[in-house]
C-alpha positions as CSV (number, residue, x, y, z in Angstrom):
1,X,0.0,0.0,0.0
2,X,1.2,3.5,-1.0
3,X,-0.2,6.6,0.8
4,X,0.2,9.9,-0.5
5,X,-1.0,13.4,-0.5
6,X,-2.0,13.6,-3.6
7,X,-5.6,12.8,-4.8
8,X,-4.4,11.1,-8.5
9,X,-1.3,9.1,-9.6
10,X,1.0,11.1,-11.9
11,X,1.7,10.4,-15.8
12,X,4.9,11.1,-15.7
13,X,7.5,9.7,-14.0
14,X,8.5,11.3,-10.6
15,X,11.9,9.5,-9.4
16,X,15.4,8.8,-11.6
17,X,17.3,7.3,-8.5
18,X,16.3,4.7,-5.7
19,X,18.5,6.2,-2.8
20,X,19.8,3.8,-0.4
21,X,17.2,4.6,2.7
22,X,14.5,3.5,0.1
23,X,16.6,0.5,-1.1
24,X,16.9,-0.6,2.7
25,X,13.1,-0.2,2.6
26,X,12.6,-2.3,-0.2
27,X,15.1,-5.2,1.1
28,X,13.1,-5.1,4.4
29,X,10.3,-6.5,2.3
30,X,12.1,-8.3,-0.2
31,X,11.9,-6.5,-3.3
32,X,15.4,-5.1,-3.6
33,X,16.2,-7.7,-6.1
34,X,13.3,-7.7,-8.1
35,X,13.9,-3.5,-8.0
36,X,17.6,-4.1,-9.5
37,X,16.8,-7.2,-12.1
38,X,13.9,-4.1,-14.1
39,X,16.2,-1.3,-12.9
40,X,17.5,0.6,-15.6
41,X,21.1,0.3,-16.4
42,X,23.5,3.2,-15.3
43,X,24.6,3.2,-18.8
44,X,21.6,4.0,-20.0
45,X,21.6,7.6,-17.6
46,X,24.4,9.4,-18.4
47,X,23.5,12.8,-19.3
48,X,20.8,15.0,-18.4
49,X,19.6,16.7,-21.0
50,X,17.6,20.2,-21.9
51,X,15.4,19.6,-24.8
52,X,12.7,21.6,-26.7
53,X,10.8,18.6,-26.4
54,X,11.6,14.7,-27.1
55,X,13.0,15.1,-30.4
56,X,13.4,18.7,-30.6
57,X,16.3,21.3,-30.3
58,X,18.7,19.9,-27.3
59,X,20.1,22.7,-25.8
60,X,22.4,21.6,-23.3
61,X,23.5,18.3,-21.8
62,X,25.3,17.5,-18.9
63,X,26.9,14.0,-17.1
64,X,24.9,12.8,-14.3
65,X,24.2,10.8,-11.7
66,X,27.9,10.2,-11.2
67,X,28.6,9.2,-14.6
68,X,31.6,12.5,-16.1
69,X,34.4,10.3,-16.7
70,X,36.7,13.1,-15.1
71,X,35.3,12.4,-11.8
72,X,35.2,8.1,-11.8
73,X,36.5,6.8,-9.1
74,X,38.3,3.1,-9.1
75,X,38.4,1.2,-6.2
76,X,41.0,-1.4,-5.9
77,X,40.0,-3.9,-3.3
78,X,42.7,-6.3,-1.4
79,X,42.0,-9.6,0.4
């Protein structure tokens, strides 16, 4: 069950990112998995991107969500 505020559902979409207090959520009642095996890819959320609309003018796009190559961290890890 969801409860909300509002008095309709929205037909858009109104979250990008699951943060990790919602994931914990989620485990609690085991649908973390399921969550991750229909999440979509980080690969496929790269940019964000201003448009005129869907396939109009783009006029500016940016990394996101952790994804500008200048700032990827690598993480060795040793047993």
């Amino acid at each position: 069950m969801m409860i909300s505020r509002a008095k309709f559902t929205a037909k858009t979409p109104r979250a990008h990112i699951t943060n990790v207090a919602a994931l914990e959520c989620l485990r609690d009642i085991d649908l973390d998995k399921k969550c991750a095996e229909v999440a979509s890819p980080q690969s496929a959320m790269l940019h964000t991107r201003w448009v005129e609309s869907f396939l109009g003018e783009e006029y500016c796009r940016l990394w996101s969500w952790g994804n500008d190559p200048t700032r990827k961290v690598f993480l060795i890890l040793i047993n």
